[in-house]
C-alpha positions as CSV (number, residue, x, y, z in Angstrom):
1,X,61.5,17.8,23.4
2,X,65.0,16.5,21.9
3,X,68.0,16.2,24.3
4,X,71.2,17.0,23.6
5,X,74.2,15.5,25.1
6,X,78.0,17.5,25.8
7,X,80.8,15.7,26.7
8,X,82.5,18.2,29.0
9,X,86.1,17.6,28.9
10,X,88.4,20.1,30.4
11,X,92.2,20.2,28.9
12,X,93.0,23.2,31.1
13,X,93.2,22.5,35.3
14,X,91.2,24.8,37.2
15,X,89.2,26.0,34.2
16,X,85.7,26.6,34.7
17,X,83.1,24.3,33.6
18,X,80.1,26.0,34.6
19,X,79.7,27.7,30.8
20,X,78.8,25.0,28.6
21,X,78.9,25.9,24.5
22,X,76.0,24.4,22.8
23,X,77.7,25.8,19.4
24,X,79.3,28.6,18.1
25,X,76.7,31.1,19.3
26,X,74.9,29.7,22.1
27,X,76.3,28.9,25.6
28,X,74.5,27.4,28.5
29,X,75.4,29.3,32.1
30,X,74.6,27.4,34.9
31,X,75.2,29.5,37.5
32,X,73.6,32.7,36.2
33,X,70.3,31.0,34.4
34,X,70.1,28.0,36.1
35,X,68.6,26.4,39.5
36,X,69.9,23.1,40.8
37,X,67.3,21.2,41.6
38,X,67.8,17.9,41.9
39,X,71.0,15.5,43.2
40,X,71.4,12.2,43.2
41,X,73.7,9.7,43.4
42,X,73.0,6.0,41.6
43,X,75.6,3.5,43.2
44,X,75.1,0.4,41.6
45,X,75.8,2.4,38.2
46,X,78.1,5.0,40.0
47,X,76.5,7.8,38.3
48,X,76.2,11.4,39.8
49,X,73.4,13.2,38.4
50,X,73.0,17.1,39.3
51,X,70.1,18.8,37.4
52,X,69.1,22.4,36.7
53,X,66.2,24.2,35.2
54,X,66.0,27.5,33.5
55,X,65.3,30.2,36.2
56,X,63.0,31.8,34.0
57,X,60.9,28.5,33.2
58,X,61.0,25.1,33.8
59,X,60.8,24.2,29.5
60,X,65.2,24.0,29.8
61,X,66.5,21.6,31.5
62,X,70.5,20.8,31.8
63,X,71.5,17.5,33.4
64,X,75.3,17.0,34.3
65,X,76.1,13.7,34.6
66,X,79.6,11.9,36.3
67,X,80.3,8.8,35.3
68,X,82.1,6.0,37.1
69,X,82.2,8.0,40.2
70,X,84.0,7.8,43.3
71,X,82.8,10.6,46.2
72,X,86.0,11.3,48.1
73,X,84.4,14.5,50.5
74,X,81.1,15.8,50.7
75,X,80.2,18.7,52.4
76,X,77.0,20.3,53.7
77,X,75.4,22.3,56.2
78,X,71.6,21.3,56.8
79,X,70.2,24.5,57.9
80,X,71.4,26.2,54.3
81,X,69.9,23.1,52.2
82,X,66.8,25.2,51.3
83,X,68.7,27.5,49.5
84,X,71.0,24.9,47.9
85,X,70.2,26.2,43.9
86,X,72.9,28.2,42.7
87,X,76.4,26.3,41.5
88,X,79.2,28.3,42.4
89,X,82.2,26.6,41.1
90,X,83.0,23.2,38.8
91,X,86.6,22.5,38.2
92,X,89.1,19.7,37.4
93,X,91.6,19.9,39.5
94,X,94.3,17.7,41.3
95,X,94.3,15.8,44.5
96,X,96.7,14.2,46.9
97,X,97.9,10.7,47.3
98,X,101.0,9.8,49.2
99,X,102.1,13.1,49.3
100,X,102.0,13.7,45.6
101,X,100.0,15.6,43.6
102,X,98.2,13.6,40.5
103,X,96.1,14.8,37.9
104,X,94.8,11.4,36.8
105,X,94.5,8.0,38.8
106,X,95.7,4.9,37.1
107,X,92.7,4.4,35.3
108,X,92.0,7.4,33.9
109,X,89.4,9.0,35.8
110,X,90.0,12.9,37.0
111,X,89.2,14.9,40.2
112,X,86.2,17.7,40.5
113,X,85.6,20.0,42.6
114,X,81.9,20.9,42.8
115,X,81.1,23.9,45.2
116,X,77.2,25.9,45.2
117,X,76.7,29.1,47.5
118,X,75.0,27.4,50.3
119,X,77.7,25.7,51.8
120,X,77.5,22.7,50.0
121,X,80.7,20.9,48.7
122,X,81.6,17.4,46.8
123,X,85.0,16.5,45.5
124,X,84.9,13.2,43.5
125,X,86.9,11.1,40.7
126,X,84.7,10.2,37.7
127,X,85.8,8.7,34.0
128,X,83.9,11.2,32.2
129,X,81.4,14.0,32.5
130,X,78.8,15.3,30.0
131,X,76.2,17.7,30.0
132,X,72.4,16.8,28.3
133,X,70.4,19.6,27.7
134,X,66.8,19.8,26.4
């Protein structure tokens, strides 16, 4: 099986990254053909890895990976962990320092928002994100 890899950059805040184009004619959706089922966070590389598999068979995978992360909230409640599979909502957005909004921290990394329907929440800085598909 060949993998693919998408660097996922988005020029527009707020915009959606849940709908990943593969090329002209093919789009990956996670959150309407796609199951999370796997996060994990690597610390000594600072990775984020969140990976999905085709509802209708395991044979498609889609990894999103966050590089040079930095967790800033994370949110969950344990009793609605079981039915943690759906993502709901991946964004760049901006975050608050001293008052200010920022879009960007001095070293370039950005701020996502990362919400699935079962109550589960992260916001984070990362330098870059990309999407490897097989």
């Amino acid at each position: 099986m060949r993998n693919n890899l998408i660097e996922l950059e988005s020029r527009i805040l707020f915009d959606s990254l849940l709908t990943i184009q593969v090329d002209i004619d093919t789009y990956i959706d996670l959150h309407n053909d796609y199951n999370c089922y796997s996060i994990s966070y690597a610390h000594v590389s600072k990775e984020l890895y969140l990976r999905f598999e085709f509802c209708e068979g395991k044979e498609r995978k889609v990894d999103l990976v966050f590089k040079e992360v930095e967790i800033n909230k994370m949110s969950f409640n344990l009793g609605d962990l079981e039915d943690v599979k759906t993502i709901d909502n991946l964004y760049r957005g901006k975050y608050e320092i001293e008052g200010k909004l920022k879009e960007f921290t001095d070293d370039g990394k950005s701020y996502y928002y990362i919400e699935f329907c079962a109550d589960l929440s992260f916001e984070l800085f990362a330098k870059k994100l990309f999407a490897v598909y097989s």
